[in-house]
C-alpha positions in Angstrom: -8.2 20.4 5.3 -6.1 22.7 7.3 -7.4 21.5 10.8 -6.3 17.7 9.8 -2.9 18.9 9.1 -2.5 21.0 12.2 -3.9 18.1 13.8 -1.4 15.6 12.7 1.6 18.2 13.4 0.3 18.7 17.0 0.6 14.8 17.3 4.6 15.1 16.6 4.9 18.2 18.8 2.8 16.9 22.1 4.9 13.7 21.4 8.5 15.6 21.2 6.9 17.5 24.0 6.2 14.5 26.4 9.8 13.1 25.9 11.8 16.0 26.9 9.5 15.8 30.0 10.1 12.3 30.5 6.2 11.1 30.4 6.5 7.1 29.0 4.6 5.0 26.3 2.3 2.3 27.3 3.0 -0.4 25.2 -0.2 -1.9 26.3 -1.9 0.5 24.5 -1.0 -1.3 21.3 -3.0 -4.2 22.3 -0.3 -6.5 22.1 -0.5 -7.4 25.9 3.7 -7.0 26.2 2.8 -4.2 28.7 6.1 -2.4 28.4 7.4 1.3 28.8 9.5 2.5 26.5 10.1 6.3 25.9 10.7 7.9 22.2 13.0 10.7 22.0 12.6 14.3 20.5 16.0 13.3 18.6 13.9 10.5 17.2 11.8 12.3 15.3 13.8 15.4 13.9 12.9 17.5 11.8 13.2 18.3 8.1 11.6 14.9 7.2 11.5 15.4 3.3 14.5 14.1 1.5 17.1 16.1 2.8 18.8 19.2 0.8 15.8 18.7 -2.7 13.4 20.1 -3.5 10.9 18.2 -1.3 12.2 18.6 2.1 9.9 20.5 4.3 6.4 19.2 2.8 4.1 18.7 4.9 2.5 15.5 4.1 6.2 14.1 5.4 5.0 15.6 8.7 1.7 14.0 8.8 3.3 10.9 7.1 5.1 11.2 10.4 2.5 11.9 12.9 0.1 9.2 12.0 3.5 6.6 12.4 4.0 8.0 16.1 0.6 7.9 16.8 -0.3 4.4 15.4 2.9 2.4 16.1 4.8 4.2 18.4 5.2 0.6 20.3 6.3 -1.1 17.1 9.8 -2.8 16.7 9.8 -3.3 12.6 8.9 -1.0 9.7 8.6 -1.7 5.5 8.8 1.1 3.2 8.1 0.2 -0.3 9.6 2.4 -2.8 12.1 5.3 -1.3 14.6 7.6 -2.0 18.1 6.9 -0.5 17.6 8.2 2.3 14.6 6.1 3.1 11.8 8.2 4.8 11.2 5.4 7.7 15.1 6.4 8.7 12.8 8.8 11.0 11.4 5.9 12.7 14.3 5.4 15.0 12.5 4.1 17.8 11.6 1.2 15.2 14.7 -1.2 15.4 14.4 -3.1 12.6 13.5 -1.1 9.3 13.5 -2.4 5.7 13.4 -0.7 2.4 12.6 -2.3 -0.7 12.5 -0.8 -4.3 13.2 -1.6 -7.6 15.0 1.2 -7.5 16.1 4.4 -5.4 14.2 7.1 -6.7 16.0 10.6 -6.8 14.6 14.3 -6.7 16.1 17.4 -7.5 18.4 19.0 -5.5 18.7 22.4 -4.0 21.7 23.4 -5.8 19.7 22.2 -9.5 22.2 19.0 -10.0 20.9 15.5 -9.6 20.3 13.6 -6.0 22.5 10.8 -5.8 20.1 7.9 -6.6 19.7 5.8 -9.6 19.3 2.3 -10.4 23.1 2.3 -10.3 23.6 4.1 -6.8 25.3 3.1 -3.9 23.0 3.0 -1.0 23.7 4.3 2.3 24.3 1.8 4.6 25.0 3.6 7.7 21.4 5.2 8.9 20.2 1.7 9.7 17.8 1.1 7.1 17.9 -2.4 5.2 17.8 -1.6 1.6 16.8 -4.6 -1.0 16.9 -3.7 -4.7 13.5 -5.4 -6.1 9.9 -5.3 -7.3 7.6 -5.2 -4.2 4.9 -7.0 -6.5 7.5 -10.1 -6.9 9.4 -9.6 -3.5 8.4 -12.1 -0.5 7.7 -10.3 2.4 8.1 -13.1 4.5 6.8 -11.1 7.9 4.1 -8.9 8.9 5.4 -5.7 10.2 4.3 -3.3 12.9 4.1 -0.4 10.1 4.1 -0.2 6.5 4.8 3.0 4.3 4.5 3.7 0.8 4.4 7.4 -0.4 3.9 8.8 -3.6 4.4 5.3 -5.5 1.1 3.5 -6.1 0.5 6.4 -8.7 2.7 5.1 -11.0 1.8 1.3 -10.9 0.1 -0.6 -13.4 -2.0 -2.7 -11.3 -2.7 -0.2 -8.2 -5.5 -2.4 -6.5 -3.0 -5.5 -6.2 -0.4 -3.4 -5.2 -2.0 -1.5 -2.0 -4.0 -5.0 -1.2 -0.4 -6.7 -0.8 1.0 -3.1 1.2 -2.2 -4.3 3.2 -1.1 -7.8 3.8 2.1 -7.3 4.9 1.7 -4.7 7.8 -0.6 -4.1 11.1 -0.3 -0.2 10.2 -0.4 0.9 6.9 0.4 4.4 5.8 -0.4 5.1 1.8 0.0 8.8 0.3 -0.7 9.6 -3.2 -1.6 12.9 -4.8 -4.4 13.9 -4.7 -7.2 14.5 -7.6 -4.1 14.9 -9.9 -5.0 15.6 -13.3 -2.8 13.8 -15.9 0.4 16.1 -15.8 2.1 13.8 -18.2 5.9 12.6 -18.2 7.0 15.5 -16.1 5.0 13.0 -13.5 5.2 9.9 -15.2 1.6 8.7 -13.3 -0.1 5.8 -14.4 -3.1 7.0 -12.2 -5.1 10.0 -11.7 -7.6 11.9 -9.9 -7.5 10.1 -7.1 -10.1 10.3 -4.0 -11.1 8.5 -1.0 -13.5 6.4 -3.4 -10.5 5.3 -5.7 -8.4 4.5 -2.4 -11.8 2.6 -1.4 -12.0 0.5 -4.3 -8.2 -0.2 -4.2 -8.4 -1.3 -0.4 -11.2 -3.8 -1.5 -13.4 -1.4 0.7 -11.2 -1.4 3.8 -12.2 2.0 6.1 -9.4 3.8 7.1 -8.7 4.7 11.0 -7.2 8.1 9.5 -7.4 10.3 6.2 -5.6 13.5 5.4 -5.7 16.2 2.8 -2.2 18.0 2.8 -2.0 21.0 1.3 1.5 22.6 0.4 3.0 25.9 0.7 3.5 27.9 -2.9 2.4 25.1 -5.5 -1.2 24.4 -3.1 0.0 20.9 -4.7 -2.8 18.3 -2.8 -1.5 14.8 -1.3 -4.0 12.1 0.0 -2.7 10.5 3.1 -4.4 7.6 4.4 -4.0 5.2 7.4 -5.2 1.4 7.7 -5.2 -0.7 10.8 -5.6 -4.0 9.3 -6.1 -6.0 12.1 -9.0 -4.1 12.9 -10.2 -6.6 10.1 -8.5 -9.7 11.2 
């Protein structure tokens, strides 16, 4: 479990490493036969990933969360995240020009200093990091594209109808990048999860049996709390 997260933080580290030095990104290597170079910058993927100045900034599974983006669709020009904080994790992606968040609301975790994050379903979103926020139910929201990369972390948990729910994530993106915790046991409203112990075969049966390109087991610093983070390619099955 520990050599899949090292692996995925080397991926963001040789990839900061190679743009300080200049070396380019084949677009090619996408398989979308545009063929262009394009670089991405060590400012565009920053650290400190987690929501900044809570509770959760610095966990890890951000930083594989991360990885697996640069290193799956690192040529892409549009990214989805369902369900997000304010603000929204894909604000990282900043080689991605066009990025959309959409949630029902804007979740908010505790900050540093004990007093609230600002988010609520009242909250002013911050329009300026150049994120698209939309205020709705995924499950009842048209999509209306298929983008280069999905994400969706830490929400499926807490959906009634999980297997619906990751099959449209799966629809509406080439990449898709789920986390959820993982084999949770019920921790009741201090979680509020509708779904627990998760595993690779519950992610399986959700997918409709879809194999990943990419699974990791985070573990975290202090709590040892475990988070599932899986990749899809779903053209692979188009």
């Amino acid at each position: 479990m520990l050599f899949m997260w090292m692996f995925a933080a080397a991926v963001v580290v040789v990839v900061v490493a190679n743009a300080m030095n200049g070396q380019r990104v084949n677009a090619s290597d996408r398989g979308d036969g545009r063929g262009s170079l394009r670089r991405i910058s060590a400012l565009e993927i920053a650290a400190d990933r987690g929501p900044r100045g809570t509770s959760r900034a610095g966990l890890r599974y951000y930083d594989v969360a991360l990885g697996a983006a640069v290193a799956f669709a690192k040529c892409g020009t549009s990214a989805l995240e369902v369900g997000c904080v304010n603000p929204a994790f894909i604000e990282h992606l900043k080689w991605i020009p066009h990025r959309t968040c959409v949630s029902p609301y804007f979740a908010g975790y505790k900050a540093l200093n004990s007093t609230p994050s600002a988010s609520s379903d009242d909250a002013e979103v911050d329009a300026d990091d150049g994120t698209s926020y939309v205020r709705a139910d995924f499950m009842n929201y048209d999509v209306g594209q298929r983008y280069d990369v999905v994400v969706c972390m830490q929400v499926v948990e807490h959906v009634r109808d999980p297997r619906a729910f990751v099959r449209k994530l799966l629809k509406a993106g080439d990449v898709v990048i789920i986390s959820v915790p993982y084999k949770w046991r019920d921790c009741g409203a201090k979680c509020s999860h509708v779904s627990h112990d998760i595993s690779l075969r519950t992610m399986a049966n959700w997918s409709g049996g879809l194999e990943p390109t990419q699974t990791s087991i985070v573990r975290e610093r202090g709590d040892g709390a475990a988070r599932l983070v899986v990749v899809y390619e779903t053209t692979a099955r188009a």
